[in-house]
VEXSE-746567 format. One line per field, with one value per residue (C-alpha): residue number from 1; chain; x negated, y negated, z negated. Coordinates in nm, 2 decimals, padded with zeros to 4 digits. Each point is the difference from the previous one (the first is absolute). Layout:
! VEXSE-746567
n: NUM ...
chain: A ...
east: X ...
north: Y ...
up: Z ...
This chain:
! VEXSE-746567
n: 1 2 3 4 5 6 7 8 9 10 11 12 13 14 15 16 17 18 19 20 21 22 23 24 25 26 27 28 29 30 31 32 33 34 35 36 37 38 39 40 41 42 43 44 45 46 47 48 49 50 51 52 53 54 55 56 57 58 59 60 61 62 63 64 65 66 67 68 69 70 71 72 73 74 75 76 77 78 79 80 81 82 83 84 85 86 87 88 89 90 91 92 93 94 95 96 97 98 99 100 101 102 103 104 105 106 107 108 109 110 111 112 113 114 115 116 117 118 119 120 121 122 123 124 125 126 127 128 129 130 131 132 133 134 135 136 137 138 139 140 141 142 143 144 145 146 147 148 149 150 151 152 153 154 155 156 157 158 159 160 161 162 163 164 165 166 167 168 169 170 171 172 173 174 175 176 177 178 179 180 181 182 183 184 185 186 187 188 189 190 191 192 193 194 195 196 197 198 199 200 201 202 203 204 205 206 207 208 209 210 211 212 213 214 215 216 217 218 219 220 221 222 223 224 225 226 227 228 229 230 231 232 233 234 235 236 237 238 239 240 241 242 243 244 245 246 247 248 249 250 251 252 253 254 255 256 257 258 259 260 261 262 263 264 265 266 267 268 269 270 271 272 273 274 275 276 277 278 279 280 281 282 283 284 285 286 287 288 289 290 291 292 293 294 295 296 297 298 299 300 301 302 303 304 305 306 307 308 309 310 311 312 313 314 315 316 317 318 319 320 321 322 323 324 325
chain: A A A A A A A A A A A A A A A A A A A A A A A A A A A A A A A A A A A A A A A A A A A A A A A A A A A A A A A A A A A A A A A A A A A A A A A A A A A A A A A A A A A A A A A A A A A A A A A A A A A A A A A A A A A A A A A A A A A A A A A A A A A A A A A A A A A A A A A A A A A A A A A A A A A A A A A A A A A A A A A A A A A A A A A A A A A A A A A A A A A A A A A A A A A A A A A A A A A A A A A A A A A A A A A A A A A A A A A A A A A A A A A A A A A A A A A A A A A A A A A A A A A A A A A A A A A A A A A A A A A A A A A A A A A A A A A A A A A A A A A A A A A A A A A A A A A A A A A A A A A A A A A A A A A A A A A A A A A A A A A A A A A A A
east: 00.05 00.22 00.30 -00.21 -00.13 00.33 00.13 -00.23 00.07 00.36 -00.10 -00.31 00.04 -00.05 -00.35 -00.18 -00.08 -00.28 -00.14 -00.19 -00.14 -00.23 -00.24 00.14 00.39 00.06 00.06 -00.15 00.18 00.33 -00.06 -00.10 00.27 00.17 -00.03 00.21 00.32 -00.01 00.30 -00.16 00.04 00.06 -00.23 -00.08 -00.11 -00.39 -00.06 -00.32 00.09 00.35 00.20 00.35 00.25 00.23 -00.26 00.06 -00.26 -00.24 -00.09 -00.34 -00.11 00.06 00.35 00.10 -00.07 00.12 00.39 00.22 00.16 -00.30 -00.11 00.04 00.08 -00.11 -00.02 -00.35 -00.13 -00.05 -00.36 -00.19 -00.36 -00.26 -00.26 -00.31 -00.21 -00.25 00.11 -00.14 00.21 -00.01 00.18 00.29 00.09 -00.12 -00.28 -00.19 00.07 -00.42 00.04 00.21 -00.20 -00.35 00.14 00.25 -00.10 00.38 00.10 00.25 00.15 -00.11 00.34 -00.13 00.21 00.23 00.13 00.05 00.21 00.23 00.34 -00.11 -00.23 -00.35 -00.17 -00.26 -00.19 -00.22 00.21 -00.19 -00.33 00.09 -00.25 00.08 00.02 00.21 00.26 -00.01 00.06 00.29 00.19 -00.08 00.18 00.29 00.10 00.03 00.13 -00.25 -00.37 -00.19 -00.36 -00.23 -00.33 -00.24 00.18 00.34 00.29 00.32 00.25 00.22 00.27 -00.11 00.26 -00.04 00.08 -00.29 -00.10 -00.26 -00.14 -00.27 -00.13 00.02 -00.32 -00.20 00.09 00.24 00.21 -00.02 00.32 00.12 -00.04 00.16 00.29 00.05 00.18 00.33 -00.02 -00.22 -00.06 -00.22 -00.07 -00.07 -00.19 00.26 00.02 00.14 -00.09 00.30 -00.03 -00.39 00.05 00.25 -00.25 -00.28 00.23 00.12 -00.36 -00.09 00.29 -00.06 -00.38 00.08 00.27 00.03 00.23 00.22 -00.02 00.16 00.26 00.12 00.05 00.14 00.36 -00.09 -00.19 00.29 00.27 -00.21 -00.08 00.39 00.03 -00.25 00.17 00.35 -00.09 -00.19 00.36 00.16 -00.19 00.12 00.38 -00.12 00.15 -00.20 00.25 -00.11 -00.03 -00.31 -00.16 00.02 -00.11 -00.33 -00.02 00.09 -00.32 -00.27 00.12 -00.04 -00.34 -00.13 -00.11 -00.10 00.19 00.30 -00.17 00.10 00.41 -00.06 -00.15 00.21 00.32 -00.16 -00.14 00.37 00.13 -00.14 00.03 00.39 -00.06 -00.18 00.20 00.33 00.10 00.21 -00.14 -00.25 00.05 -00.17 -00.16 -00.16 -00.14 -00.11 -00.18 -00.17 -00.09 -00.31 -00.17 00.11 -00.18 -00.29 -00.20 00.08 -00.02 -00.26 -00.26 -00.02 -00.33 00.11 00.34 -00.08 00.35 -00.03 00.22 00.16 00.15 00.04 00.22 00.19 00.08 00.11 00.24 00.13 00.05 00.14 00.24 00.13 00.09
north: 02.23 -00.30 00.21 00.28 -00.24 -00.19 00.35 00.05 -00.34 00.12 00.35 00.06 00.36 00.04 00.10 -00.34 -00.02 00.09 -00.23 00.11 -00.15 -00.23 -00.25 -00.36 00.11 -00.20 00.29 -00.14 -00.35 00.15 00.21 -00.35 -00.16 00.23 -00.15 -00.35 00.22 00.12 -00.05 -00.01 00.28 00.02 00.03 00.03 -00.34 -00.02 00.39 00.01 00.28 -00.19 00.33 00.00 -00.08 00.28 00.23 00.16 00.35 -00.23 -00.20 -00.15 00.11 -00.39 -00.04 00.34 -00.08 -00.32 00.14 -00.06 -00.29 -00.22 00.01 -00.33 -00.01 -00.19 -00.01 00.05 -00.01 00.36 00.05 00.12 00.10 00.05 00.32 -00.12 00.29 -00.06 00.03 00.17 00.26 -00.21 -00.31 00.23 00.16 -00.27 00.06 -00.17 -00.42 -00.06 -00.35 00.06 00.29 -00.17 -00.33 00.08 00.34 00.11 00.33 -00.17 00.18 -00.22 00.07 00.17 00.00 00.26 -00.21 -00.31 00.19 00.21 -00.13 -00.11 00.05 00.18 -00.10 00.20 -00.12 00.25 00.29 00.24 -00.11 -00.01 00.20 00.37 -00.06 -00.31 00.19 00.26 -00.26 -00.13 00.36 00.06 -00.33 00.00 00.33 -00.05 -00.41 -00.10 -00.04 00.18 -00.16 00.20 -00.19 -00.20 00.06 -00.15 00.23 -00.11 00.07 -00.21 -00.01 -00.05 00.08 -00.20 00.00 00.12 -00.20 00.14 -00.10 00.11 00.09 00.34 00.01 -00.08 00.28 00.28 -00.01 00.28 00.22 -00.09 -00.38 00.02 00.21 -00.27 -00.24 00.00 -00.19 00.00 -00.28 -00.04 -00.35 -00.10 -00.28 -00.21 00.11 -00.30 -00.37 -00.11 00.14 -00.07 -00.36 -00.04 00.16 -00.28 -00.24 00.06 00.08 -00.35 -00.20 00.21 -00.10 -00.40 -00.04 00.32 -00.22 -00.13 00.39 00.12 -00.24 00.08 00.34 -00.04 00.03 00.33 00.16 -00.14 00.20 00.32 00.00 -00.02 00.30 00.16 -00.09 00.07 00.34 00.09 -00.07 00.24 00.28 00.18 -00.01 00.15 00.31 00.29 00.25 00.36 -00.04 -00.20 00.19 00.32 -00.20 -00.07 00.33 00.15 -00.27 00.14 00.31 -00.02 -00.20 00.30 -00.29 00.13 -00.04 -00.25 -00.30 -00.03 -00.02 -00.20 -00.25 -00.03 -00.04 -00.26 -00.20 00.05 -00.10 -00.31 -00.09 -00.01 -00.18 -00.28 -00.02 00.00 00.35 00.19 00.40 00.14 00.11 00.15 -00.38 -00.03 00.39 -00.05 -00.34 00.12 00.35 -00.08 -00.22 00.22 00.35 -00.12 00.05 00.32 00.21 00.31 -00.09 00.23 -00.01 00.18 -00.25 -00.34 -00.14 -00.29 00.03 -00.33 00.24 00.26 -00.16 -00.16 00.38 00.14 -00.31 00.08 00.35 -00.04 -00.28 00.19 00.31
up: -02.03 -00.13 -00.06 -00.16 -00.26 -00.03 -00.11 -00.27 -00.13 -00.03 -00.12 -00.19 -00.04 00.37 -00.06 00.17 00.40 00.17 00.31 00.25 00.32 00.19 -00.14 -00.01 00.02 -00.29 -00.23 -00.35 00.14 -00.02 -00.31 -00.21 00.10 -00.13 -00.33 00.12 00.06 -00.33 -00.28 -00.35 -00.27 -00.32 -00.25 -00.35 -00.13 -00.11 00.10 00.16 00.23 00.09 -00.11 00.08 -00.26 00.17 00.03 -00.38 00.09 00.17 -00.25 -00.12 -00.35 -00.15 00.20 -00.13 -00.33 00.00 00.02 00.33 -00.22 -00.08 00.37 00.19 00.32 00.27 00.43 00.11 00.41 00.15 00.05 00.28 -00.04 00.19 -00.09 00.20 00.15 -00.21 -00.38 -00.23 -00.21 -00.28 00.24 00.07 -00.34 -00.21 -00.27 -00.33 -00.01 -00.05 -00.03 -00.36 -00.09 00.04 -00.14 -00.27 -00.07 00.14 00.18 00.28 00.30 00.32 00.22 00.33 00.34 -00.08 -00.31 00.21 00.28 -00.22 00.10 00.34 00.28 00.03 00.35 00.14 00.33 00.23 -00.27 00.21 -00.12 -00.39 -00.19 -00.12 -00.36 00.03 00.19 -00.26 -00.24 00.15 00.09 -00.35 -00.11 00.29 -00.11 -00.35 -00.03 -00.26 -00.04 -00.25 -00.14 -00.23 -00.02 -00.17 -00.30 00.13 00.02 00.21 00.20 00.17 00.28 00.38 00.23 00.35 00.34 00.22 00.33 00.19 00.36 00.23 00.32 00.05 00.24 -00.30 -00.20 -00.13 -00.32 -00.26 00.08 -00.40 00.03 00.31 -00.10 -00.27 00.24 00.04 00.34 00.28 00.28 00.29 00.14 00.30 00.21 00.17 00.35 00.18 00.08 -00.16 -00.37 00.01 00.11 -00.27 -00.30 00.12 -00.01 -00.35 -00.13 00.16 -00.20 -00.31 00.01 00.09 -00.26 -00.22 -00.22 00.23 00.16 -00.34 -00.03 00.38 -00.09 -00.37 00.10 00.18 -00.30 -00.23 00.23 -00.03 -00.38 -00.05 00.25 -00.24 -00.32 00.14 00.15 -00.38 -00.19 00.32 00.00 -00.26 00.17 00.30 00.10 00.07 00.19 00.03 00.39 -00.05 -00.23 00.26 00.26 -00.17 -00.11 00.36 00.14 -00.24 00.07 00.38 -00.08 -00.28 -00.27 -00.31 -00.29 -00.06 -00.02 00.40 -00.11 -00.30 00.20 00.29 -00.24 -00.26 00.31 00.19 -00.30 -00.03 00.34 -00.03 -00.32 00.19 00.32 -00.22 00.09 -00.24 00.05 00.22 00.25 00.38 00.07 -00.31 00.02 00.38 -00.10 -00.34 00.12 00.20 -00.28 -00.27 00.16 00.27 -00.26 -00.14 00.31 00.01 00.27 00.29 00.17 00.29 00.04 00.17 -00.08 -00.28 -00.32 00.08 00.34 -00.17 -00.28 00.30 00.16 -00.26 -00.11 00.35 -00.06 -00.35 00.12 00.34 -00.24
């Protein structure tokens, strides 16, 4: 789970990561703390949407016709935002600022979710459970990279591109098959299985609850160390090498596993990719393909009602069948 997410940090075109697995495995924990490991972006100064300066086709109707010259520039945090399970449509794609209309007779744009996570992190907890129309929403928005209002007299459109966190318990309910095929990575959690590892998380929650200040500072130099690993990695990945090898290795595993479509080897390689980049590796290579492949395709697999193997073992066969070759 950590590395999946510390892999979207480093590449945000990996599609976002997926959790799934027991109540009380600290899933949303890990996922907001997320936001401490961070670097900060760049971004255009005063935008309301935080468009990036570098982003010339992305952006905002004021920052584009402002001119690429008279844009300041300036570092902003990377956010991560919650999408509670219950808000409304208007919440997530913004809608009419009633305050200003009722007071100063003003049509204002009242920035919704999507606005605040563009350039960062969307988190979804119990994904599973979101509401029909709300995912629709957001395939609708992931696929194109920008949100589109027409309402209430308001017409605008501007850029929402974000990384997608979403976690669950799978007993609780299904995803829809488009949502789902959304992620680029896929991780079950468990609940710690030994004395030793459940002794150590009481522990921690204990000292975190007694002196959460004094908890921070204890593990600042660690979250320092891996926010450098992020930022280093980002400035790497382009320079990693993709040899041809890989790329017919992950195209030899969805083969054997009969996923549908490509998104299976584009996966695999952007998530191998960054990998090396974070580990300090200069190509790809078999590692990085073994490690990535089962996140990357679990959740891509046809079901097969009659076959009582899991697609976590079945991604593990046919790794070994691939790699024996």
């Amino acid at each position: 789970m950590k590395r999946a997410l510390m892999l979207a940090a480093v590449d945000p075109g990996l599609g976002g990561v997926l959790i799934l697995g027991d109540r009380g495995t600290g899933k949303s924990t890990a996922v907001r703390a997320l936001a401490a490991l961070l670097p900060e972006r760049r971004a255009v100064a005063g935008c309301r949407f935080a468009c990036d300066p570098d982003d010339r086709d992305d952006l905002c109707a004021e920052c584009a016709a402002a001119g690429p010259r008279s844009l300041r520039v300036v570092r902003v945090p990377i956010p991560v935002v919650d999408l509670p399970l219950g808000a409304t449509e208007d919440r997530l794609v913004g809608a009419l600022d009633l305050e200003r209309a009722l007071t100063r007779g003003e049509k204002a744009f009242e920035l919704g979710l999507l606005a605040r996570a563009h350039g960062g992190f969307l988190y979804i907890d119990e994904v599973n459970l979101l509401e029909d129309h709300l995912v629709d929403l957001l395939l609708d928005v992931a696929a194109s990279g920008s949100n589109v209002i027409e309402r209430e007299g308001l017409s605008l459109r501007h850029p929402a591109r974000f990384v997608l966190i979403g976690s669950g318990n799978p007993e609780e309910g299904e995803l829809r098959p488009q949502l789902l095929d959304r992620f680029g990575l896929a991780v079950d959690v468990g609940t710690p299985a030994t004395v030793a590892e459940r002794v150590e998380v009481v522990k921690r929650r204990t000292a975190f609850e007694r002196d959460r200040a004094g908890f921070a500072a204890a593990w600042s130099k660690d979250e320092a160390k891996a926010r450098r690993r992020i930022v280093v990695a980002r400035k790497a990945l382009e320079a990693v090498a993709v040899p041809d090898a890989a790329i017919e290795r992950a195209a030899q595993l969805c083969i054997a596993l009969g996923t549908d479509g490509l998104r299976g080897e584009l996966t695999i390689i952007r998530a191998a990719r960054a990998l090396a980049a974070l580990e300090g590796a200069a190509a790809v290579g078999d590692d990085q393909i073994r490690r990535m492949a089962p996140s990357a395709l679990r959740h891509r697999l046809r079901r097969n009602p009659l076959d009582d193997v899991g697609s976590t073992a079945r991604v593990e066969i046919a790794l070994r069948e691939v790699f024996a070759s």
